[in-house]
C-alpha positions as CSV (number, residue, x, y, z in Angstrom):
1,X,7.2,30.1,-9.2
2,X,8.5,28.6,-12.4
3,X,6.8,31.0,-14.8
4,X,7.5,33.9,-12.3
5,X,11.5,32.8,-12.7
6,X,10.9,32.0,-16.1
7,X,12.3,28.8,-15.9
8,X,11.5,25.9,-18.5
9,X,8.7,23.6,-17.7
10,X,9.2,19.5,-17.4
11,X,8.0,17.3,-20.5
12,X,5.6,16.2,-17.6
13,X,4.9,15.6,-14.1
14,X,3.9,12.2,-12.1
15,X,2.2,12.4,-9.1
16,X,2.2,9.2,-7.1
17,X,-0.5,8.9,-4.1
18,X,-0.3,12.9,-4.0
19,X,-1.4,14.7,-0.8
20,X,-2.7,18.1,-1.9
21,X,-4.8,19.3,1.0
22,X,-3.3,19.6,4.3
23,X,-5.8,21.6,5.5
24,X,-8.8,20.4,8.4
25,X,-8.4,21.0,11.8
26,X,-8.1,18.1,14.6
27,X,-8.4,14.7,13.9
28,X,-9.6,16.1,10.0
29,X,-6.5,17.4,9.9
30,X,-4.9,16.5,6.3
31,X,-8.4,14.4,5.1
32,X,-10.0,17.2,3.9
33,X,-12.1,16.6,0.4
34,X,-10.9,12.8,0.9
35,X,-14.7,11.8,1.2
36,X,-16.9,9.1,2.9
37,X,-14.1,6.8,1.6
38,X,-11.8,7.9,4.4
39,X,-14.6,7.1,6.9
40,X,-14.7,3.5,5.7
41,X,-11.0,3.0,5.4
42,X,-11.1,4.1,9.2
43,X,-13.5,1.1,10.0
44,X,-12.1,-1.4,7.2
45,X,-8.7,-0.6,7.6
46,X,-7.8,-1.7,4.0
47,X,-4.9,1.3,3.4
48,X,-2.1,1.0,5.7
49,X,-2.0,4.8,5.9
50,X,-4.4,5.7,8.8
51,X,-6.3,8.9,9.3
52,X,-5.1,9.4,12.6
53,X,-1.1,9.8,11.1
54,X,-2.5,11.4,8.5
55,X,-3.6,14.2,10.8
56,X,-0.8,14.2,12.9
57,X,1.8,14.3,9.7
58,X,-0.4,17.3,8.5
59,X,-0.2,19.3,11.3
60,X,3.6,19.0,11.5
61,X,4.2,19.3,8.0
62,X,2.2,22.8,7.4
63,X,3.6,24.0,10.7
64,X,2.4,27.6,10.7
65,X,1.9,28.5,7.6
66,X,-1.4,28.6,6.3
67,X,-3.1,25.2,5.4
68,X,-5.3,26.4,3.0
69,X,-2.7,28.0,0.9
70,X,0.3,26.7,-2.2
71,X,2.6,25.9,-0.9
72,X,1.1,24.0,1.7
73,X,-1.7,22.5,-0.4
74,X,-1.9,22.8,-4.1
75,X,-5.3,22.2,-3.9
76,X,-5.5,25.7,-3.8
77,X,-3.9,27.1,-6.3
78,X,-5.0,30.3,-7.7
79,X,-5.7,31.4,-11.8
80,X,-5.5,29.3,-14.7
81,X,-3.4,26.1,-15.0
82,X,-3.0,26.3,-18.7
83,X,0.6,25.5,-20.0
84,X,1.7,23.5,-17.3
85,X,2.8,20.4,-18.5
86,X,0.9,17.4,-18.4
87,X,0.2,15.7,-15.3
88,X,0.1,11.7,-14.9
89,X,-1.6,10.9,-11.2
90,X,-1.3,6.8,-9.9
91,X,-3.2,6.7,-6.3
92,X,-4.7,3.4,-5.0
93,X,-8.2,2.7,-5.1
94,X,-8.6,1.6,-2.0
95,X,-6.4,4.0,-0.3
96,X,-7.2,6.5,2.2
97,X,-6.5,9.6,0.2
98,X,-8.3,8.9,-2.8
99,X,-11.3,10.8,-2.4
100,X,-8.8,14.2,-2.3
101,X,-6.7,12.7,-5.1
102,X,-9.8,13.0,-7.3
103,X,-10.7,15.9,-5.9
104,X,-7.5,17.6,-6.9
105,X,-7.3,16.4,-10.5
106,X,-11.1,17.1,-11.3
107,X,-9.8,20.8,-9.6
108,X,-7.1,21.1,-11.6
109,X,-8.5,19.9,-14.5
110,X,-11.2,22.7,-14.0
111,X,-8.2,25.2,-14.1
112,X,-6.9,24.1,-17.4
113,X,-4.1,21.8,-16.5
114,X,-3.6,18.3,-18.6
115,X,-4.5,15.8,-15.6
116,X,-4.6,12.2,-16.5
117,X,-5.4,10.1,-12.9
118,X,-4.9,6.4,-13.2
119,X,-6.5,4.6,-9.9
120,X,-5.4,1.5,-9.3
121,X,-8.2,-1.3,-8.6
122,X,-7.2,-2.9,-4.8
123,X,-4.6,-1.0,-4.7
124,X,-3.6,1.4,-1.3
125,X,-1.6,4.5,-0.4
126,X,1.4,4.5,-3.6
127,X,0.4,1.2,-5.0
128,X,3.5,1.1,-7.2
129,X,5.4,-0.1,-4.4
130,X,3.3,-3.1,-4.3
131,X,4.0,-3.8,-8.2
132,X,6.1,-6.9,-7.6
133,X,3.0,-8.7,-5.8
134,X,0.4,-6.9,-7.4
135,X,-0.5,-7.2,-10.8
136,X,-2.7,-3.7,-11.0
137,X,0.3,-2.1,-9.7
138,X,2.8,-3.6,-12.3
139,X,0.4,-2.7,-14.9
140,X,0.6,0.8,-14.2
141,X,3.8,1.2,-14.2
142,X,4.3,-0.1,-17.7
143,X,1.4,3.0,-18.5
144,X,3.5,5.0,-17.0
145,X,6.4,4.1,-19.4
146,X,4.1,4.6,-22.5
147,X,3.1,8.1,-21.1
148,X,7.1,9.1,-20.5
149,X,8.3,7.3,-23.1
150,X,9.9,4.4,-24.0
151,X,11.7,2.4,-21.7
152,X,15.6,1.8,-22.7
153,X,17.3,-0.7,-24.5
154,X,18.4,-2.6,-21.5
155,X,14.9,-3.0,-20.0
156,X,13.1,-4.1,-23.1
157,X,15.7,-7.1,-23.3
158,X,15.2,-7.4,-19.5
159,X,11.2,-7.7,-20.7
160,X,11.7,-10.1,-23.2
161,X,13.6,-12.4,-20.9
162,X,10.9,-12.4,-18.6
163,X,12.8,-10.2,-16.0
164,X,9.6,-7.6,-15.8
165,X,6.9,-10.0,-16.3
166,X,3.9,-9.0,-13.9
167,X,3.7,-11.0,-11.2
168,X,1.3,-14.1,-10.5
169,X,1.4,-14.1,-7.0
170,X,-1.1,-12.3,-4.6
């Protein structure tokens, strides 16, 4: 849509936890290419995103469109992916999703766009939300900040005090 309108392109993009295929039917609905990891998060129950709101979230949120289409599920999108901007994708390692996560950036990738996925070890469904318990999580957000740039002034003091130190709890 962007190059049809010929509007300018972001510096970048960051995908956090992404969910690019709602496609599947039933109680698949939404876990498409998410892998034999989504069949042991259903028995370990490590994510706190379950497969069964998974599929119920996917149905709603694709309504009638088709499921195996963009806008619905970038998966799918068609052509080359050259010239996007880069693309920076944090998902947990342990979360539901991550099996389609990888599946979409090794896709993608394949296409020609600049993926770079960062998984998160013990980390669940948008592990960045977790970063003030989690060390993994706190450390990607300071990649994040080398791959978009420095941080500001104000947060670099608020480093050097020891306001962003990662956490040594959990």
């Amino acid at each position: 849509m962007m190059r049809s309108r010929q509007l300018p392109f972001p510096r970048g993009a960051l995908l956090i936890s992404p969910w690019t295929d709602l496609s599947g039917d039933g109680a698949n609905a939404g876990l498409k290419h998410a892998g034999s990891l989504a069949l042991e998060q259903r028995s370990a129950g490590r994510d706190y995103l379950k497969p069964d709101m998974i599929a119920w979230i996917a149905k709603l949120a694709r309504g009638d469109m088709p499921a195996d289409r963009v806008p619905v599920s970038p998966m799918y999108a068609e052509g080359s992916l050259e010239g996007m901007p880069p693309i920076f994708v944090v998902y947990g390692e342990d979360e539901v999703l991550r099996g389609q996560i990888e599946a979409f950036c090794d896709t993608w990738s394949g296409k020609g766009a600049s993926v770079q996925a960062r998984g998160v070890a013990g980390g669940v469904h948008v592990p960045v939300m977790f970063n003030f318990c989690h060390g993994p999580s706190h450390d990607v957000l300071r990649e994040v900040s080398a791959v978009f740039g420095a941080p500001s002034k104000e947060a670099a003091a608020g480093e050097k005090q020891g306001l962003l130190a990662a956490p040594s709890c959990c």
